[in-house]
C-alpha positions as CSV (number, residue, x, y, z in Angstrom):
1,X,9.0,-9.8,28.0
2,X,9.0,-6.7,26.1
3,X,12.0,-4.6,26.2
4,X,10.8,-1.4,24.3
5,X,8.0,0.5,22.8
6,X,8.3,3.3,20.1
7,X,6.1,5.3,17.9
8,X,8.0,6.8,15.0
9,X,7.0,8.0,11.0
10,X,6.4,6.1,8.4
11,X,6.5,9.3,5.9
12,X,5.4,11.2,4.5
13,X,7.1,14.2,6.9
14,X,8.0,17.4,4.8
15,X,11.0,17.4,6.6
16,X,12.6,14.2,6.4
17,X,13.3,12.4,2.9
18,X,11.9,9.9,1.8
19,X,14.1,6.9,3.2
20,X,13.8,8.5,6.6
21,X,12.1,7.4,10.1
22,X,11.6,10.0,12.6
23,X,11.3,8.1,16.5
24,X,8.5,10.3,18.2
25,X,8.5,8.4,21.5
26,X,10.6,5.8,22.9
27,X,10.2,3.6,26.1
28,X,12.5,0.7,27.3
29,X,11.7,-1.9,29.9
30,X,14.2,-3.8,31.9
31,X,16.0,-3.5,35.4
32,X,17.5,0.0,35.3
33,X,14.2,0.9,33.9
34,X,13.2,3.2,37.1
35,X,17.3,4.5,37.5
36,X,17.6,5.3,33.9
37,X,14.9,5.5,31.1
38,X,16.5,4.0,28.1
39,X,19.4,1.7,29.4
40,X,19.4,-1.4,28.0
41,X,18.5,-4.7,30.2
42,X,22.2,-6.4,29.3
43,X,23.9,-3.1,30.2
44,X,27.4,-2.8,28.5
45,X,29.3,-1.9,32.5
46,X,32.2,0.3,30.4
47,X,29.8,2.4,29.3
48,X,29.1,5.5,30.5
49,X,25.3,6.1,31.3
50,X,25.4,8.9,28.7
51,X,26.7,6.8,26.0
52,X,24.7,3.8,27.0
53,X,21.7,6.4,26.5
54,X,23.2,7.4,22.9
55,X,23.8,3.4,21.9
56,X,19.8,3.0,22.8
57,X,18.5,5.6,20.7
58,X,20.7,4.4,17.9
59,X,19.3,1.0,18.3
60,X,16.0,1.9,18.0
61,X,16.6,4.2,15.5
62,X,17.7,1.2,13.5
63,X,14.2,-0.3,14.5
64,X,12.1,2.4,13.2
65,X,14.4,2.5,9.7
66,X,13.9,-1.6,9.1
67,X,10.2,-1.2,10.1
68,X,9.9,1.6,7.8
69,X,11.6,-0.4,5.1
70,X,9.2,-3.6,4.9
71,X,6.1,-1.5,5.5
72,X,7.3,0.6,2.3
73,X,8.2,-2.6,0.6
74,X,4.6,-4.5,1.3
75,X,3.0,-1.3,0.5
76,X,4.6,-1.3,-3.1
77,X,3.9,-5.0,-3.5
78,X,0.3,-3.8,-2.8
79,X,-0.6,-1.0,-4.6
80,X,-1.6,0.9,-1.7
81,X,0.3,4.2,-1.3
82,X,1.5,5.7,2.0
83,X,-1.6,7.8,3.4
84,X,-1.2,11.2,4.8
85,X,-2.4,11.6,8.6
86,X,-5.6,12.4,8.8
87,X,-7.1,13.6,12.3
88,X,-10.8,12.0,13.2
89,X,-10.5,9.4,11.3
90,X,-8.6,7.5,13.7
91,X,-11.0,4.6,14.1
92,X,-10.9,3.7,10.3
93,X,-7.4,4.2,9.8
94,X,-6.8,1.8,12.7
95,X,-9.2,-0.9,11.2
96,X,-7.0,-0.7,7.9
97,X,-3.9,-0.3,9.5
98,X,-0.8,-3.6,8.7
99,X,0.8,-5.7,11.1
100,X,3.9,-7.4,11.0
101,X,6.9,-9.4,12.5
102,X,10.2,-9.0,12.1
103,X,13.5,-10.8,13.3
104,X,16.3,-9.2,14.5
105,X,19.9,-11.7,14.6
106,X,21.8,-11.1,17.5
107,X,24.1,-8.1,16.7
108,X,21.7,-6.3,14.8
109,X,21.1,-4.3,16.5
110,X,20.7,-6.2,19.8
111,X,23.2,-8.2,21.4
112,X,20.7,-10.8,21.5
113,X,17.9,-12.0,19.1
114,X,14.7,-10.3,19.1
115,X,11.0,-9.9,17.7
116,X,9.6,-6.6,16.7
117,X,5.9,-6.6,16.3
118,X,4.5,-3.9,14.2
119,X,1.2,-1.6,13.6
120,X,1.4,0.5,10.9
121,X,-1.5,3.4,10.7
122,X,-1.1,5.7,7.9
123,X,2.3,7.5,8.7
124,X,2.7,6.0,11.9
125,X,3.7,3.1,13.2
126,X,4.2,1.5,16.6
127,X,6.4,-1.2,17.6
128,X,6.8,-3.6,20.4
129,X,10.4,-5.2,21.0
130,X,9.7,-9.1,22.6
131,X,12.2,-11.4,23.4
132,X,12.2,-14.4,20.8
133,X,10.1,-16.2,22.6
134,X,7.0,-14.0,23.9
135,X,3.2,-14.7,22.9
136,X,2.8,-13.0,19.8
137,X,-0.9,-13.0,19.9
138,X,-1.0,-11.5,23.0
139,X,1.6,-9.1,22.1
140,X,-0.6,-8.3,18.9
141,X,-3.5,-7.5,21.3
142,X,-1.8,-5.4,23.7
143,X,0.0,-3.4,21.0
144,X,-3.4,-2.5,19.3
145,X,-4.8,-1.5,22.5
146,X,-2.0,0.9,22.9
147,X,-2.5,1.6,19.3
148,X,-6.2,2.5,19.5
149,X,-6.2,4.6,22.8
150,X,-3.3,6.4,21.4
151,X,-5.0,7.1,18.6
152,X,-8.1,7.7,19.7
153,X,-7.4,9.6,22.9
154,X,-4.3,11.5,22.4
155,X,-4.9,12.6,18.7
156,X,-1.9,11.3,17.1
157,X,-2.8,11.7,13.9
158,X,-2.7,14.7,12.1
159,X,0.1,17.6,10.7
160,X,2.0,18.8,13.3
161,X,0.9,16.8,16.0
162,X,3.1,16.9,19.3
163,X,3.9,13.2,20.5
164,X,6.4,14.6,22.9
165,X,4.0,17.1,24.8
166,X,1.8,13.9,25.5
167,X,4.6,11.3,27.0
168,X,3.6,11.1,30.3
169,X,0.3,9.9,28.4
170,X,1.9,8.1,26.8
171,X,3.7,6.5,29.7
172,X,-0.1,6.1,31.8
173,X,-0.9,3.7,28.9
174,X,2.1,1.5,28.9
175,X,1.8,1.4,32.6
176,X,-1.4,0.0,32.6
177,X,-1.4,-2.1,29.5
178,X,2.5,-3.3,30.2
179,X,4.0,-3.1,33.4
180,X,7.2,-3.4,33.7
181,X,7.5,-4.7,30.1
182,X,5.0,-7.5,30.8
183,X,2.0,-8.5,29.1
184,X,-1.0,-8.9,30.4
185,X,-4.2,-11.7,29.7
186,X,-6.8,-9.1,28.5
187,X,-10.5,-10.5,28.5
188,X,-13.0,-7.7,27.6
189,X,-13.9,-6.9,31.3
190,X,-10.5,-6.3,32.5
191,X,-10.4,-4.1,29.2
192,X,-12.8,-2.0,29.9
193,X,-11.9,-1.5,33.6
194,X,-8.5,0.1,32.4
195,X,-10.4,2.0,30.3
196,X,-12.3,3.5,32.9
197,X,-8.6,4.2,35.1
198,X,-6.9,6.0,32.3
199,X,-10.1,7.7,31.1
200,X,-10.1,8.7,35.1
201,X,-6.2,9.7,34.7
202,X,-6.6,11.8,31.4
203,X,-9.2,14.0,33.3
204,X,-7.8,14.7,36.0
């Protein structure tokens, strides 16, 4: 299962510094999914639902900053330096854009171990949160589906661009291409028939 989706900076961002991650959208899946956007699925039952909401954020604040830190560090490695956002030219950034896994121990920052999957594209990156066990392949292909209609559809890249003002966007896509935090079998029919829905959704 996947427990939560984020989009956040890579940098460059005027105005963060250079070791920081700015979260742009964040989604969790789990059982209190529908009551409260955010909770986690092991809820902590002392915890008020405000301060649940605050200990979420954190955690995935911690996400975005690890992310951040091995994309910078492979980039380095590389020799390839971190690209500003450039709009229309979302289809070639996403066919150079880096992939990755990483491990999180229990404790850190969940209370249990999990996998974040990773698509870095230029500044941006978004990031699927799996339980240990889920089909990475699969979860590879679902995120850059996200990745490209995002991309392509929303505008994401680019100065200045608005992430908030498109969540319920946002939201469609996940709904479609993970319901409920679960991922679908893709073939290229089934593809191209949510296509055609949340091309139907976006004008409306």
């Amino acid at each position: 299962m996947v427990h939560s989706f984020l989009i956040h900076t890579l940098g460059p961002v005027s105005a963060l510094s250079a070791n920081e991650s700015r979260v742009l959208f964040a989604r969790a899946f789990g059982p209190e999914e529908s009551a409260q956007r955010g909770a986690e699925p092991e809820p902590e039952p002392e915890l008020v639902p405000e301060t649940r909401r605050l200990l979420q954020k954190e955690r995935l604040a911690v996400v975005a900053r690890r992310v951040r830190s091995v994309v910078a560090l492979g980039r380095a490695a590389s020799g390839v330096p971190a690209v500003e956002c450039v709009l229309g030219e979302e289809a070639a950034a996403l066919g150079e854009a880096d992939v990755g896994v990483l491990r999180l121990t229990s404790g850190e920052p969940f209370a249990v171990e999990r996998t974040v999957l990773w698509l870095a594209v230029q500044s941006l990156a978004f990031c699927l949160v799996c339980d240990m066990h889920e089909n990475l392949l699969l979860a590879e292909g679902t995120l850059r589906n996200i990745g490209r209609r995002c991309l392509e559809e929303l505008r994401l890249l680019g100065p200045g661009s608005e992430v908030i003002l498109k969540s319920d966007r946002i939201d469609a896509l996940l709904n479609h291409y993970l319901p409920h935090g679960q991922l679908l079998f893709l073939n290229h029919r089934f593809t191209h028939c949510l296509d055609r829905e949340l091309s139907s959704y976006g004008n409306k």
